[in-house]
C-alpha positions as CSV (number, residue, x, y, z in Angstrom):
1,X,6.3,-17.3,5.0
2,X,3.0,-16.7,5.9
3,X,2.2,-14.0,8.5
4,X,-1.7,-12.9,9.5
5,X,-1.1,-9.4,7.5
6,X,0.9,-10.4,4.4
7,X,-2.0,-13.3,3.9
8,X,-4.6,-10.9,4.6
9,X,-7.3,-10.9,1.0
10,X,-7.2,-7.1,0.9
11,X,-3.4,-6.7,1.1
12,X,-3.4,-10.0,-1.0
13,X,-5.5,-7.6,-3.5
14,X,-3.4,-4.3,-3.6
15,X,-0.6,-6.5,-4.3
16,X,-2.2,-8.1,-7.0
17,X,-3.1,-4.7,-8.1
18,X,-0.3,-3.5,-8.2
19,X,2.2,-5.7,-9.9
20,X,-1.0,-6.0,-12.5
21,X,0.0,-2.4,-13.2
22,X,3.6,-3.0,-13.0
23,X,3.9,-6.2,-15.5
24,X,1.9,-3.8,-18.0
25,X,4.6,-1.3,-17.7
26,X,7.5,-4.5,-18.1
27,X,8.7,-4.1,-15.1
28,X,8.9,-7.0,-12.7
29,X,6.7,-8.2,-9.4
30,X,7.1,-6.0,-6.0
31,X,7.6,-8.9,-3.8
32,X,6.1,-8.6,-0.6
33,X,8.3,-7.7,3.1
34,X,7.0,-8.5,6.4
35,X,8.8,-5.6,7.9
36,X,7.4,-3.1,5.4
37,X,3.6,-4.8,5.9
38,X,4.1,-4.7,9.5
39,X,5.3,-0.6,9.3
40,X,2.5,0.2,6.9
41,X,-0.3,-1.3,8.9
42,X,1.0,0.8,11.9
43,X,0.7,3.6,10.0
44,X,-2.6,3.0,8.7
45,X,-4.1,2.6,12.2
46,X,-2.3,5.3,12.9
47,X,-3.7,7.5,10.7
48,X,-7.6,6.7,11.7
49,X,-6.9,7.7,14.8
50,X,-4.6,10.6,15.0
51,X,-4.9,12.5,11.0
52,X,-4.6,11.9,7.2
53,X,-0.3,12.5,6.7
54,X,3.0,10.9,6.0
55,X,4.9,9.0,8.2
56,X,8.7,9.6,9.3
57,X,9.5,6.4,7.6
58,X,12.6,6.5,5.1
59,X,10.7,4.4,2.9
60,X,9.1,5.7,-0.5
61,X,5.4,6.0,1.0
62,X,2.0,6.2,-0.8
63,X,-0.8,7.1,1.4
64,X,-4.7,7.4,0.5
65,X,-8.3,7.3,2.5
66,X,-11.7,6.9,0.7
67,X,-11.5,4.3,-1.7
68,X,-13.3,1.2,-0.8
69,X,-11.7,-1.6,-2.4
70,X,-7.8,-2.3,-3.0
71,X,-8.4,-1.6,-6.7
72,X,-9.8,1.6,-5.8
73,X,-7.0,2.3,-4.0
74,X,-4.1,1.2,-6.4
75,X,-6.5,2.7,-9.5
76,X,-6.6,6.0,-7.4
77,X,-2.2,5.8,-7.2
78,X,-2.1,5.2,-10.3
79,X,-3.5,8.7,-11.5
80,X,-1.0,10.5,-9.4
81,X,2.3,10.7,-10.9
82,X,4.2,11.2,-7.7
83,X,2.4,7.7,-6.6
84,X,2.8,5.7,-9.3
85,X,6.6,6.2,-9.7
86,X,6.8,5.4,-6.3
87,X,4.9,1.9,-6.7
88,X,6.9,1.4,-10.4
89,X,10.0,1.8,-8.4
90,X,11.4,-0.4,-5.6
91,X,11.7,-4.5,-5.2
92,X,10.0,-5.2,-2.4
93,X,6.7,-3.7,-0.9
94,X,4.4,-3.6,2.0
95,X,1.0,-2.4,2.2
96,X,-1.3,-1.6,5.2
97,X,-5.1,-1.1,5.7
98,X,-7.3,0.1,8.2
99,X,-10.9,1.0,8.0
100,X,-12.9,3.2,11.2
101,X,-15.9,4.3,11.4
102,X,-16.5,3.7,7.7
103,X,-13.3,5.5,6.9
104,X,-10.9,3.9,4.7
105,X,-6.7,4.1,5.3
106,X,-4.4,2.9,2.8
107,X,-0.6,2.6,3.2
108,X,2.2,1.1,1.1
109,X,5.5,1.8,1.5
110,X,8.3,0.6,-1.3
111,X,11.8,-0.2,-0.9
């Protein structure tokens, strides 16, 4: 199903990213949730608006601001061992993005 988010390029790209990182750790694809992207994107606008922090979600939750690309981003999980278990765990995934006032807001939550 296609939805305006999950076909988005840049959450296209942290997917991509991301199961890049997974399939060289033998584990298999994240596959993309609407209800997940949908959640994360909240909480990425969120953020911009009201403060870099965590959501009340009960989903595992990686969160990140700065990086300008979804490489970046993933790269930048990837060197934080609480992170990267989170996105090497999980079946399904959804990531959000937001960028304000040249301020980047990155969000994926695994389940």
């Amino acid at each position: 199903m296609l939805h305006w988010l999950t076909d988005h390029a840049v959450i296209q790209r942290m997917l991509t990213a991301t199961n890049r990182q997974r399939t060289r750790n033998g584990l298999p694809r994240l596959r993309m949730d609407l209800k997940l992207c949908l959640a994360a994107q909240k909480h990425a606008v969120w953020m911009s608006r009201w403060g870099f922090q965590h959501s009340s979600y009960t989903w595992d939750e990686c969160i990140h601001s700065g990086p300008k690309t979804p490489e970046a981003c993933v790269s930048g999980w990837m060197w934080s061992p609480p992170h990267r278990s989170i996105l090497m765990s999980g079946q399904r995934v959804g990531f959000g993005y937001w960028l304000e006032r040249g301020q980047t807001y990155w969000v994926a939550l695994v389940d």
